[in-house]
ZALUM-88075 format. One record per residue (C-alpha): x, y, z; residue in three letters; residue number from 1. Coordinates in Angstrom, 2 decimals, decimal comma. Example, Ala and Ser with C-alpha at 12.3 -4.5 7.8 and 13.67 -1.06 7.14 Angstrom:
BEGIN
+---------+---------+---------+------+------+
|       u |       v |       w | resn | resi |
+---------+---------+---------+------+------+
|   12,30 |   -4,50 |    7,80 |  ALA |    1 |
|   13,67 |   -1,06 |    7,14 |  SER |    2 |
+---------+---------+---------+------+------+
# end
This chain:
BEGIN
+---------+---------+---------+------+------+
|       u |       v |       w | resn | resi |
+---------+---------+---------+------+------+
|  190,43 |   84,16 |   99,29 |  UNK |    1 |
|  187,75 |   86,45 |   97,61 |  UNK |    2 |
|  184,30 |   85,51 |   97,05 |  UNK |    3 |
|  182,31 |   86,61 |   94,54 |  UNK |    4 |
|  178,42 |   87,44 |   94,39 |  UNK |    5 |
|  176,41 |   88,06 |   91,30 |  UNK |    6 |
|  172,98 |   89,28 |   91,10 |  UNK |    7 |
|  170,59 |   91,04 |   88,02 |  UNK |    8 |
|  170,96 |   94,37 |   87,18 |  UNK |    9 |
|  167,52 |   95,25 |   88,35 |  UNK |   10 |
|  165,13 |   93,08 |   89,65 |  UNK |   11 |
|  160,82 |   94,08 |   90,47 |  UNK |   12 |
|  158,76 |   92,25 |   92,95 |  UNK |   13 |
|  155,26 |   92,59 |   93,80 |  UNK |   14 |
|  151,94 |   92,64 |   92,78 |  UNK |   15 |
|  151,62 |   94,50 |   88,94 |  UNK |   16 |
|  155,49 |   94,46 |   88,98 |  UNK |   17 |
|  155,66 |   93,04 |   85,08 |  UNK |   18 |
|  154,02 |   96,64 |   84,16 |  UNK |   19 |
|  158,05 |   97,88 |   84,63 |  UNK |   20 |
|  158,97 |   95,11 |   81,44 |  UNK |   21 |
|  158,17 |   98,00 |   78,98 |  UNK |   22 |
|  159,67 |  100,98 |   80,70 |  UNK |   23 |
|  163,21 |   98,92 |   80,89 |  UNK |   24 |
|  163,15 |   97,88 |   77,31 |  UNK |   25 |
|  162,35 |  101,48 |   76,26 |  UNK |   26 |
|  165,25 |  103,16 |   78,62 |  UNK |   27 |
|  167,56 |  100,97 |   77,52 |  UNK |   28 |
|  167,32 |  101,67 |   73,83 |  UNK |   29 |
|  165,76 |   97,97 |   73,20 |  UNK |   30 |
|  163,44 |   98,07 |   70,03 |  UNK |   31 |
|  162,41 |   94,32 |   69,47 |  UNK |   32 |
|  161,53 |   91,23 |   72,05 |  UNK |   33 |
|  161,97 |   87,68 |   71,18 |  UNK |   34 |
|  159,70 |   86,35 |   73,58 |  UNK |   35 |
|  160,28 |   83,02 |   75,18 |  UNK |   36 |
|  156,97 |   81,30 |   76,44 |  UNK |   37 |
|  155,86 |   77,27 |   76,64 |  UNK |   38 |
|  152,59 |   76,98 |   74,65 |  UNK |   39 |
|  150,98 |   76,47 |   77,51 |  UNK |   40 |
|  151,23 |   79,44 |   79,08 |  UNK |   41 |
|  150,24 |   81,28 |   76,01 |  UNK |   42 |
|  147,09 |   78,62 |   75,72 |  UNK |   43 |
|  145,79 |   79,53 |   79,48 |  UNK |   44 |
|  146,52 |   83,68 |   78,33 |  UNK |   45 |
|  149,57 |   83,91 |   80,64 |  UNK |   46 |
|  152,16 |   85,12 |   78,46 |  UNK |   47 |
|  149,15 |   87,73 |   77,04 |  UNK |   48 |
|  149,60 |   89,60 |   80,44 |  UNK |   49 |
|  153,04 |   90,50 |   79,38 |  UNK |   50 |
|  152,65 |   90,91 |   75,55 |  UNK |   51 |
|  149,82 |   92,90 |   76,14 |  UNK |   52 |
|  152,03 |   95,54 |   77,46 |  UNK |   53 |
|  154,48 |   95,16 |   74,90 |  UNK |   54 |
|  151,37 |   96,20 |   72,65 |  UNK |   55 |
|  150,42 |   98,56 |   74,70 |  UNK |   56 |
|  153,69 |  100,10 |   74,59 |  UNK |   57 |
|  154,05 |  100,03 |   70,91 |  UNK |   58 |
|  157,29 |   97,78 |   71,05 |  UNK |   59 |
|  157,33 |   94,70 |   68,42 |  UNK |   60 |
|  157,96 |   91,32 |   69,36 |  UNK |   61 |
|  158,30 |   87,90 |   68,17 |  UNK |   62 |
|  156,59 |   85,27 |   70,29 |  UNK |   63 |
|  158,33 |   81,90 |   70,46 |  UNK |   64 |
|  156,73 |   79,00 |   72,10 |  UNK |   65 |
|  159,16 |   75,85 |   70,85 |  UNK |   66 |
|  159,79 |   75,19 |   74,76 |  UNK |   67 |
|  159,75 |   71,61 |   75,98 |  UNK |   68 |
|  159,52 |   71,10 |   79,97 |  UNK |   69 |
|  163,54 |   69,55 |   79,86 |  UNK |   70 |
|  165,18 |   71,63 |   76,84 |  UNK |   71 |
|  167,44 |   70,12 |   74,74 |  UNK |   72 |
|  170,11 |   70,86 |   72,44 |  UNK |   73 |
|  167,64 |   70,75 |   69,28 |  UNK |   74 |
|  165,49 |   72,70 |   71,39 |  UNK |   75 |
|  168,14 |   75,63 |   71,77 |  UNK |   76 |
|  169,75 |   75,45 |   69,06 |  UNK |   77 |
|  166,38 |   76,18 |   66,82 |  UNK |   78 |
|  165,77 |   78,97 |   69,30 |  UNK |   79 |
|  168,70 |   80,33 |   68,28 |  UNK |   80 |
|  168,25 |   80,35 |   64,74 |  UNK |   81 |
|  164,45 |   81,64 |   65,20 |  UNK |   82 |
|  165,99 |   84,47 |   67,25 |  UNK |   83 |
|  168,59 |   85,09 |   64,34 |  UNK |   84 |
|  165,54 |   85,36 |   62,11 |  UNK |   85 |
|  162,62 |   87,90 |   63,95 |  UNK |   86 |
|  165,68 |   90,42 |   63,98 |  UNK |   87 |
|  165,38 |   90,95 |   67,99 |  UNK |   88 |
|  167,80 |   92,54 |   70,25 |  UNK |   89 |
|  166,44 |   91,88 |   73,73 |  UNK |   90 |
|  164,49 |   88,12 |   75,37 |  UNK |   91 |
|  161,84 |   88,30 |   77,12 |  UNK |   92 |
|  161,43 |   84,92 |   79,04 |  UNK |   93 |
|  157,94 |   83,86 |   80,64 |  UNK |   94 |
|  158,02 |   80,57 |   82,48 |  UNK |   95 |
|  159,65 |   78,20 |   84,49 |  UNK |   96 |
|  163,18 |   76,94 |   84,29 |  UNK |   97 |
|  162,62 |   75,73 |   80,82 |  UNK |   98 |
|  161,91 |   78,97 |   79,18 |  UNK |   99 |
|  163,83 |   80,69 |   81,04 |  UNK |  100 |
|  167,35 |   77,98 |   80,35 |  UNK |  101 |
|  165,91 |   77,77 |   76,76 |  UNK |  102 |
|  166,17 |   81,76 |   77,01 |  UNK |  103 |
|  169,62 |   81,51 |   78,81 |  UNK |  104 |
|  171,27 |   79,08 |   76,25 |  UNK |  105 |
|  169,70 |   81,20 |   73,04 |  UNK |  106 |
|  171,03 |   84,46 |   74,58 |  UNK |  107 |
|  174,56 |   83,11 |   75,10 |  UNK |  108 |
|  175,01 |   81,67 |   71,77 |  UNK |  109 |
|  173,38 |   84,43 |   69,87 |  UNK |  110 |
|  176,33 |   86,66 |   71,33 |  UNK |  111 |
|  179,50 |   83,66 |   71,50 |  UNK |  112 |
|  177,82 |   82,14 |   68,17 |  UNK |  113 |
|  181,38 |   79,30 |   68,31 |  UNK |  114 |
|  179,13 |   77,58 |   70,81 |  UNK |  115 |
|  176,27 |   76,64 |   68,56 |  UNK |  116 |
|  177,25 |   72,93 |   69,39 |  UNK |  117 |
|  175,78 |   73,76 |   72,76 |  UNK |  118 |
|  177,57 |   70,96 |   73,93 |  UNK |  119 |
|  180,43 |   72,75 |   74,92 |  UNK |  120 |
|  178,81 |   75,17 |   77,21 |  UNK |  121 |
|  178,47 |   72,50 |   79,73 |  UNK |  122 |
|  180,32 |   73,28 |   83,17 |  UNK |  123 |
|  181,52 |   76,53 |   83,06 |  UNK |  124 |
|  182,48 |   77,77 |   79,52 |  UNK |  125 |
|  184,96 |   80,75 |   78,95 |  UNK |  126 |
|  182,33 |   82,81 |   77,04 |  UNK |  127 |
|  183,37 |   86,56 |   75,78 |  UNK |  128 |
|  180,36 |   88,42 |   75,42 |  UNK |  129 |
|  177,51 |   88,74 |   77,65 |  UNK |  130 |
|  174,31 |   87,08 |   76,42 |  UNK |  131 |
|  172,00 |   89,04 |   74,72 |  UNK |  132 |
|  169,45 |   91,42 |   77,39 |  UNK |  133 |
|  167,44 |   89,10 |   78,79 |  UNK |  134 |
|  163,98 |   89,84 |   81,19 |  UNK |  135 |
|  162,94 |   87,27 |   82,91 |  UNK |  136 |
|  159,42 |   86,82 |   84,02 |  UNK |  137 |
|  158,93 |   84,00 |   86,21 |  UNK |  138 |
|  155,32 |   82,04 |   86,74 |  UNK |  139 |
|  156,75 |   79,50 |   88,97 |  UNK |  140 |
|  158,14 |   80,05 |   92,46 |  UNK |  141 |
|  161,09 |   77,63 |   92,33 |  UNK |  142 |
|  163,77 |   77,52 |   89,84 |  UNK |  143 |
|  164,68 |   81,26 |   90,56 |  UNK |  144 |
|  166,46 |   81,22 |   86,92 |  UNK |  145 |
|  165,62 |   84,31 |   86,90 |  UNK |  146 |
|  168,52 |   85,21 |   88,98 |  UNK |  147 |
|  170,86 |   82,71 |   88,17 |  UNK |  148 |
|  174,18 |   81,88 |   86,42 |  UNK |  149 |
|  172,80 |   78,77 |   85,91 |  UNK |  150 |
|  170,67 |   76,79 |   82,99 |  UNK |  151 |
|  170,40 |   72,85 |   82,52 |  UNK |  152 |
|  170,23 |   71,19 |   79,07 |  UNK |  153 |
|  168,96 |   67,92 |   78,07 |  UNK |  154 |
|  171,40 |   65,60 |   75,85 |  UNK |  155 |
|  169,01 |   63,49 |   74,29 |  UNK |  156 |
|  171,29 |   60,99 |   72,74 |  UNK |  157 |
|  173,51 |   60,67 |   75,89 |  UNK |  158 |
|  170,50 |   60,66 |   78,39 |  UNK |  159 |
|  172,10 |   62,98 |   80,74 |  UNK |  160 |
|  171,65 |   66,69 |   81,33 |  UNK |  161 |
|  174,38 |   68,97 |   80,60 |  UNK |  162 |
|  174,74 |   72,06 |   83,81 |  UNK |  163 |
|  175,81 |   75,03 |   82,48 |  UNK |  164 |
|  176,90 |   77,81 |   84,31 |  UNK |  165 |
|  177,80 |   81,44 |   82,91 |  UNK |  166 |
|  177,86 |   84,81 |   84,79 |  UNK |  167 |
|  177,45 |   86,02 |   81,19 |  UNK |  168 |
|  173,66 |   84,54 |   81,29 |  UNK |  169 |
|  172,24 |   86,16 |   84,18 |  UNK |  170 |
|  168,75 |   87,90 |   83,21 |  UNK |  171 |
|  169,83 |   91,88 |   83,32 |  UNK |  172 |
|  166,59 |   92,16 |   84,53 |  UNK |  173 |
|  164,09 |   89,93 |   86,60 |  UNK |  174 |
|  160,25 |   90,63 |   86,80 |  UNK |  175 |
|  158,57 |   88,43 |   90,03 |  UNK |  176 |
|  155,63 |   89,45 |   89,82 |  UNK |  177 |
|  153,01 |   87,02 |   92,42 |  UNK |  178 |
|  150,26 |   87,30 |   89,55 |  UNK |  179 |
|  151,69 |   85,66 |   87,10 |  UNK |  180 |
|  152,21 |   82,81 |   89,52 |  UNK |  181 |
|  148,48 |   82,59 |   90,69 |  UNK |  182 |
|  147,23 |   79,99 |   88,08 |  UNK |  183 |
|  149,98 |   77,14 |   88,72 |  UNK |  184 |
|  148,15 |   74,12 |   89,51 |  UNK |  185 |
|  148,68 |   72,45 |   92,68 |  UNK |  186 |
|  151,05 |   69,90 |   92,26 |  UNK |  187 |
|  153,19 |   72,66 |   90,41 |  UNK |  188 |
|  152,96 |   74,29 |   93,13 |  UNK |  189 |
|  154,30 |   72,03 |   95,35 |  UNK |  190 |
|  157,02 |   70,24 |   92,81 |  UNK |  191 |
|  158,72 |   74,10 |   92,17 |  UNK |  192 |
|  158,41 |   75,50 |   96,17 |  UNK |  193 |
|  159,87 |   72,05 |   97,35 |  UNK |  194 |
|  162,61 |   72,92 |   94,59 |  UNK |  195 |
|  163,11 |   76,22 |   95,83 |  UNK |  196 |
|  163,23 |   74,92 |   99,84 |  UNK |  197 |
|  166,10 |   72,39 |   98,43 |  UNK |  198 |
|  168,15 |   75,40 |   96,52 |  UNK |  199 |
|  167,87 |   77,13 |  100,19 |  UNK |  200 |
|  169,20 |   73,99 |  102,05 |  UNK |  201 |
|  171,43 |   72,84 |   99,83 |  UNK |  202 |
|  173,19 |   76,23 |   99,03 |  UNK |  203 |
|  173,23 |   76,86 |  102,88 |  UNK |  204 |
|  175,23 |   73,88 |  103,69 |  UNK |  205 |
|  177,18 |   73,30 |  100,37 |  UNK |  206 |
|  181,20 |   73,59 |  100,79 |  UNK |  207 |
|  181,53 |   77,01 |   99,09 |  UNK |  208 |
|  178,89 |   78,50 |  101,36 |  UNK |  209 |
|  179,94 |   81,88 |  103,42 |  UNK |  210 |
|  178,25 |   84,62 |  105,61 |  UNK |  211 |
|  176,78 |   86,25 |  102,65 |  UNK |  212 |
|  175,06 |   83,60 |  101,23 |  UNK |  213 |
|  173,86 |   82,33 |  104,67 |  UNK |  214 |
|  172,20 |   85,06 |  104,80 |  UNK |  215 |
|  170,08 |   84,78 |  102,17 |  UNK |  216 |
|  169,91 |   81,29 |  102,29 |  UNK |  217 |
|  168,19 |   81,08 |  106,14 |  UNK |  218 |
|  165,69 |   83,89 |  105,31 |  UNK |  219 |
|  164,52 |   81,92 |  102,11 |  UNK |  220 |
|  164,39 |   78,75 |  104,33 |  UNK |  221 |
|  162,29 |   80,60 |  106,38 |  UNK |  222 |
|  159,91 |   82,35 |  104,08 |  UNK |  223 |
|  159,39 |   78,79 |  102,36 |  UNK |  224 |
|  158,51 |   76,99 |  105,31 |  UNK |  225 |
|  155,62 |   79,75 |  106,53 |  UNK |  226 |
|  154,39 |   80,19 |  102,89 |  UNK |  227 |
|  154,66 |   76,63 |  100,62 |  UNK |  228 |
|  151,28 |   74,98 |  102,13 |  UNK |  229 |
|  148,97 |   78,45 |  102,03 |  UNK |  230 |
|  151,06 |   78,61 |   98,26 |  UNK |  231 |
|  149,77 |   75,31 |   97,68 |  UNK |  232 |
|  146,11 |   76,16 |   98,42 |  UNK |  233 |
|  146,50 |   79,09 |   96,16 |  UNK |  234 |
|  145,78 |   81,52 |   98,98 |  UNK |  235 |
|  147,23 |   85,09 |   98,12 |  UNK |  236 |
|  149,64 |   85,51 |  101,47 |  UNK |  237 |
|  151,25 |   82,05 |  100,62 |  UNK |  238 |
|  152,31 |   82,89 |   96,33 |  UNK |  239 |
|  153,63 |   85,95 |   97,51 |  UNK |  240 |
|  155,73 |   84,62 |  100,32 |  UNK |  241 |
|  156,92 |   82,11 |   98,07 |  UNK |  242 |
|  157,46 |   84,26 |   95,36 |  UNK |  243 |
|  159,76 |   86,41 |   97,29 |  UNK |  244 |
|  161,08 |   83,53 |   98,83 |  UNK |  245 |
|  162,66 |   81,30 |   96,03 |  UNK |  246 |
|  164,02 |   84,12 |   93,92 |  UNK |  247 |
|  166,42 |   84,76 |   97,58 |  UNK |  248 |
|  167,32 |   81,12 |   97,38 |  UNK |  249 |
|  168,29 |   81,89 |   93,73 |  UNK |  250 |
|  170,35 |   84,88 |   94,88 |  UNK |  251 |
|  172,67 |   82,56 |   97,34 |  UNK |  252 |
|  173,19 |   79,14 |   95,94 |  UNK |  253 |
|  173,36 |   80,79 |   92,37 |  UNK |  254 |
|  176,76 |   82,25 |   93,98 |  UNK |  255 |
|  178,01 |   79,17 |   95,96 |  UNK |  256 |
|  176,52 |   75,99 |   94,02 |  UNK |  257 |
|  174,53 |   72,78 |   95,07 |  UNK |  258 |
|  175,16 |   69,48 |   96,24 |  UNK |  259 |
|  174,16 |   65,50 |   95,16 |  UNK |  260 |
|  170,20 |   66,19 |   95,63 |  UNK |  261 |
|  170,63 |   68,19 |   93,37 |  UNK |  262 |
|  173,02 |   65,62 |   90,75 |  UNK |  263 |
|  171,12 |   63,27 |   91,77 |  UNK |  264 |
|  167,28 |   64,96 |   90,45 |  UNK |  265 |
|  169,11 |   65,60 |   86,99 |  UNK |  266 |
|  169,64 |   61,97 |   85,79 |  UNK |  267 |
|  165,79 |   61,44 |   86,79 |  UNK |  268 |
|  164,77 |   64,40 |   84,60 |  UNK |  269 |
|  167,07 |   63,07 |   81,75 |  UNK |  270 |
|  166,15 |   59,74 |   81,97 |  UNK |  271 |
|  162,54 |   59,37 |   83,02 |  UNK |  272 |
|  160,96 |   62,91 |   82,25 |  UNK |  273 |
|  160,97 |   63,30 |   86,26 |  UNK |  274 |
|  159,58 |   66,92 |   87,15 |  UNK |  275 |
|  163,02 |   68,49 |   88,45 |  UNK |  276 |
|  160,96 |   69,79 |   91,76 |  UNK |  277 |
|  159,59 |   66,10 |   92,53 |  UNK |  278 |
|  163,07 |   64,59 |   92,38 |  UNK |  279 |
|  164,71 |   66,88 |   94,91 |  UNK |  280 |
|  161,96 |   66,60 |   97,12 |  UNK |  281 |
|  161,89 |   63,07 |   97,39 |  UNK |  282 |
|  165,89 |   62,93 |   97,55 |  UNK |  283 |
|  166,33 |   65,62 |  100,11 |  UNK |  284 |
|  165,74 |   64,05 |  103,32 |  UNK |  285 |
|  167,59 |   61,19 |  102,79 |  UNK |  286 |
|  170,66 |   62,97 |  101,09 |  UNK |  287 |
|  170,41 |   65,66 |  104,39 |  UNK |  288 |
|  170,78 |   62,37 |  106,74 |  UNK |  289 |
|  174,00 |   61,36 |  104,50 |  UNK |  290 |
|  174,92 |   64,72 |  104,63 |  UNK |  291 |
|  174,43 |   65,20 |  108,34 |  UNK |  292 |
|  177,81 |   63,98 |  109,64 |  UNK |  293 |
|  179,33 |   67,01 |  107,13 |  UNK |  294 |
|  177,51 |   69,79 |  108,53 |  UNK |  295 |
|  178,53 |   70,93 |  111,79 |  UNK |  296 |
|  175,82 |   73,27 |  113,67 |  UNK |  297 |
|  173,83 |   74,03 |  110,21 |  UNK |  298 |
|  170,69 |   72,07 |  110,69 |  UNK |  299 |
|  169,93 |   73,72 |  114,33 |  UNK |  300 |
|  169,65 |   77,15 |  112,01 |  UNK |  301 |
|  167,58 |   74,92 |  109,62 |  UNK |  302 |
|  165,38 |   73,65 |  111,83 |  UNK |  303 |
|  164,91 |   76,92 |  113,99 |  UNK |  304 |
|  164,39 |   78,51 |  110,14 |  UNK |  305 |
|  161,53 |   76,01 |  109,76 |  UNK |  306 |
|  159,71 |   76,73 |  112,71 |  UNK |  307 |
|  161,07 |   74,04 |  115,09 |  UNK |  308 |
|  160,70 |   75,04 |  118,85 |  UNK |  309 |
|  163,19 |   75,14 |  121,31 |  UNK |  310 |
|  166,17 |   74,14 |  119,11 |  UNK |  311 |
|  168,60 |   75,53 |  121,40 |  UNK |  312 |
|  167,40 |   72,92 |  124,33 |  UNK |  313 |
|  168,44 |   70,02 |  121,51 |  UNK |  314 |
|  171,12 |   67,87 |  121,24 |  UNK |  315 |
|  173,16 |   67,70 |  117,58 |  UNK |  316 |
|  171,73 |   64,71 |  116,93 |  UNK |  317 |
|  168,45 |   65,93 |  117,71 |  UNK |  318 |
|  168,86 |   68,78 |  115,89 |  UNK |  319 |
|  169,62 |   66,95 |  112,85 |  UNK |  320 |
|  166,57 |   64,59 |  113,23 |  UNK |  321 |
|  164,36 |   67,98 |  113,69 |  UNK |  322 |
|  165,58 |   69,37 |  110,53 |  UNK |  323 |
|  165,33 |   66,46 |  108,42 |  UNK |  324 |
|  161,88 |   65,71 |  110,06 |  UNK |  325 |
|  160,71 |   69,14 |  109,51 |  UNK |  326 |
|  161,93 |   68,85 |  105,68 |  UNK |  327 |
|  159,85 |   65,43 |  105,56 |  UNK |  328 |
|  156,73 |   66,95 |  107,16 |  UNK |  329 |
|  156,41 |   69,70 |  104,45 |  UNK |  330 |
|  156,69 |   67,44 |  101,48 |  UNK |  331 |
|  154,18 |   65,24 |  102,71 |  UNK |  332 |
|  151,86 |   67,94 |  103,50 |  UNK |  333 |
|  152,07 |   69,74 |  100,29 |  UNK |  334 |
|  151,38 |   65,93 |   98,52 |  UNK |  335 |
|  155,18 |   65,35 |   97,56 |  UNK |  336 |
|  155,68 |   61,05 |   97,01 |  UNK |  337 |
|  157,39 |   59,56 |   99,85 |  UNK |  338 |
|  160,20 |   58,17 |   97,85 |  UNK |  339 |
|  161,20 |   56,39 |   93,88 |  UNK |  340 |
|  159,51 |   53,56 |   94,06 |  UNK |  341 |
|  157,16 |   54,63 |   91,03 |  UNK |  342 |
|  160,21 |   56,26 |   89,24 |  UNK |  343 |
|  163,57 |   54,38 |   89,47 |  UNK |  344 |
|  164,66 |   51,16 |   88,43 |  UNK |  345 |
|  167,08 |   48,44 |   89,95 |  UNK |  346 |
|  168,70 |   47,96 |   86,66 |  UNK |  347 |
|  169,25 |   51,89 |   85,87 |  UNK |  348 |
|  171,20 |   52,45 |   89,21 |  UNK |  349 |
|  174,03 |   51,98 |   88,08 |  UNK |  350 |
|  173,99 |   54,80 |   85,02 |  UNK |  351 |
|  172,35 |   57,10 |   87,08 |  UNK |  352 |
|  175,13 |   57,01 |   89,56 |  UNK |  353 |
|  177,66 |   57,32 |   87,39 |  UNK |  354 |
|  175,73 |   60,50 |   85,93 |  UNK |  355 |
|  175,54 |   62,29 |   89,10 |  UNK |  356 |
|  178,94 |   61,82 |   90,21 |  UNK |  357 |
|  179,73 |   63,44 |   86,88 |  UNK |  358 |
|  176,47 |   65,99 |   87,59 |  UNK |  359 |
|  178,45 |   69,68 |   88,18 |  UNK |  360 |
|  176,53 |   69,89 |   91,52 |  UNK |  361 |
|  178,42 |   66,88 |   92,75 |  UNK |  362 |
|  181,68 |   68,90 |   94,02 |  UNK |  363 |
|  179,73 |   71,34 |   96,24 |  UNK |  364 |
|  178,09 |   68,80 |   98,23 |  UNK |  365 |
|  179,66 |   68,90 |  101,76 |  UNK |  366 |
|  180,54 |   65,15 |  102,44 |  UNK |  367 |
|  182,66 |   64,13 |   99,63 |  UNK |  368 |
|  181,51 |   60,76 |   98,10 |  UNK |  369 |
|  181,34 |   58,25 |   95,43 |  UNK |  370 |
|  179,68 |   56,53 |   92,89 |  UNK |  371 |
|  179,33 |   53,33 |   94,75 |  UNK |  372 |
|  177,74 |   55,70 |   98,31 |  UNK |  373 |
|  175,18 |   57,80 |   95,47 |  UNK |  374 |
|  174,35 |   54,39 |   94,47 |  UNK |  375 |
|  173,36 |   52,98 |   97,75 |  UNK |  376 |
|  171,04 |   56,44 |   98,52 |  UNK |  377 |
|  169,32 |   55,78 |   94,87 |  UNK |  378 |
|  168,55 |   52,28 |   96,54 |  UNK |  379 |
|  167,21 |   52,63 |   99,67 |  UNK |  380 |
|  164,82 |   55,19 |   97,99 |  UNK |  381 |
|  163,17 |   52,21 |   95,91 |  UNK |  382 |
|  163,38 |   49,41 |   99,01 |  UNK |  383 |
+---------+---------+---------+------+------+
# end
């Protein structure tokens, strides 16, 4: 069997690191940026760091800000046509997962135009041409679309969001740059690093994990876990750590896939508007106890990645508890809810199970299971 691994072209971390944006687009022979940014961003001046190099740099740009926090199909497929019109030949996307899928799904079709529909991108679609150049400019540390093959779109009139993955949409070039994470509020903050932790976990345990993505997976589990709470309290140490940190997750589990936290966040964001990052942290704990039986020696290396002394001196079972305790302990610290209560209700449980049985994610978890089982973990998160 032969495993594949994709990753950007290039990718530029650090402090001042978006000051390379200009010098790619020139050597490439790039001569106009459509660039993707929620209004938002460009209210608080956030995008401005970046188009003031474009500026600066004489290179032309449109600036396109029709970017709702779960993108839908309308959302793309105006993006698309907006793109068509500014005469562009290169993205640049500043944001979180939403510009950056909104980016993602305008790049694709603008290149493979038979998939205006959007619709039929969902799973993985047999696209021909590479999307157009995208650079991707995260100011979140947690979706690590950046470095994906991955974007999620919203079907409005089916309440259900569509996962789409595409080697032919990975960002050619990805720009993690710690500054233009420093102004996310707190609860951002939190929502998007306890996103990232779950990629790490999740994409460390999933069934199409190997040595490779281990790898990356336990050092991002790590860096998380030392960096989220000083991230959280905006101190400069902790949004670099976690800067660094999510965009490794995104280099594994972009490669190997999820699990059901995952299928079951995306019926909460389709549904009920759920933040993506909330919903996985509040499902993670109880979906790594499910899990647990599934998992062999994993969540000793989680644990010992989190900080957890004397691991080796454990039992399995206490392992397990240590891992799952350790997950818990972070999300309350960084002011995560404790479970659904506030989010899901009784009568709902049974279309949200269907929809993350059907979520993409689903087959990668590592203890097969059903509708009826995802049920019963929606419910004892509401008891």
């Amino acid at each position: 069997m032969a495993f594949r691994f994709i990753l950007n072209e290039t990718s530029y971390h650090g402090h001042g690191a978006i000051e390379n944006i200009a010098s790619e687009i020139i050597n490439r022979g790039l001569k106009k940026a459509f660039v993707c940014s929620d209004p938002d961003l460009v209210k608080f001046g956030v995008s401005k760091k970046v188009t003031d190099i474009l500026e600066k740099n004489n290179i032309p740009y449109t600036l396109y800000t029709e970017i709702k926090p779960n993108p839908t199909i309308e959302n793309v497929q105006h993006g698309v046509d907006s793109f068509r019109e500014s005469k562009a030949d290169c993205i640049v996307a500043i944001g979180g997962g939403s510009s950056m899928d909104t980016a993602k799904g305008i790049g694709i079709i603008a290149n493979n135009p038979e998939y205006y529909d959007v619709v039929s991108l969902e799973g993985v679609a047999p696209t021909k041409n590479k999307s157009v150049p995208i650079i991707a400019v995260p100011t979140t540390a947690g979706t690590a679309a950046e470095v994906t093959i991955n974007y999620v779109i919203t079907d409005t009139k089916k309440e259900r969001k569509m996962v789409c993955v595409d080697p032919h949409d990975i960002p050619v070039v990805a720009v993690v740059d710690p500054d233009m994470m420093s102004t996310m509020p707190k609860g951002l903050t939190a929502a998007t690093g306890m996103d990232a932790l779950t990629h790490a976990i999740e994409g460390y345990i999933t069934k199409g994990a190997w040595e490779l993505s281990d790898m990356f997976h336990l050092k991002a589990i790590e860096i998380i876990s030392r960096s989220l709470r000083g991230a959280v309290k905006n101190e400069p140490a902790g949004r670099e750590g976690m800067a660094l940190g999510q965009y490794i997750a995104g280099m594994g589990f972009s490669n190997v896939g999820l699990g059901i936290v995952h299928s079951m966040a995306h019926p909460l964001g389709a549904l009920y508007d759920t933040p993506h990052g909330i919903a996985n942290a509040i499902i993670l704990p109880t979906v790594m106890e499910y899990n647990a039986p599934a998992t062999g020696e994993k969540y000793r290396e989680i644990a010992r990645a989190m900080g957890v002394k004397d691991v080796d001196k454990m039992s399995q079972a206490e392992y397990r508890k240590a891992a799952i305790d350790a997950v818990r302990q972070l999300a309350k610290d960084v002011g995560i809810p404790a479970d659904l209560k506030a989010i899901v209700k009784e009568e709902d449980i049974p279309f949200l199970s269907e929809s993350a049985y059907a979520d993409a994610c689903r087959p990668g978890n590592p203890r097969d299971t059903s509708v009826a089982e995802i049920a019963e973990l929606y419910r004892s998160l509401i008891k």
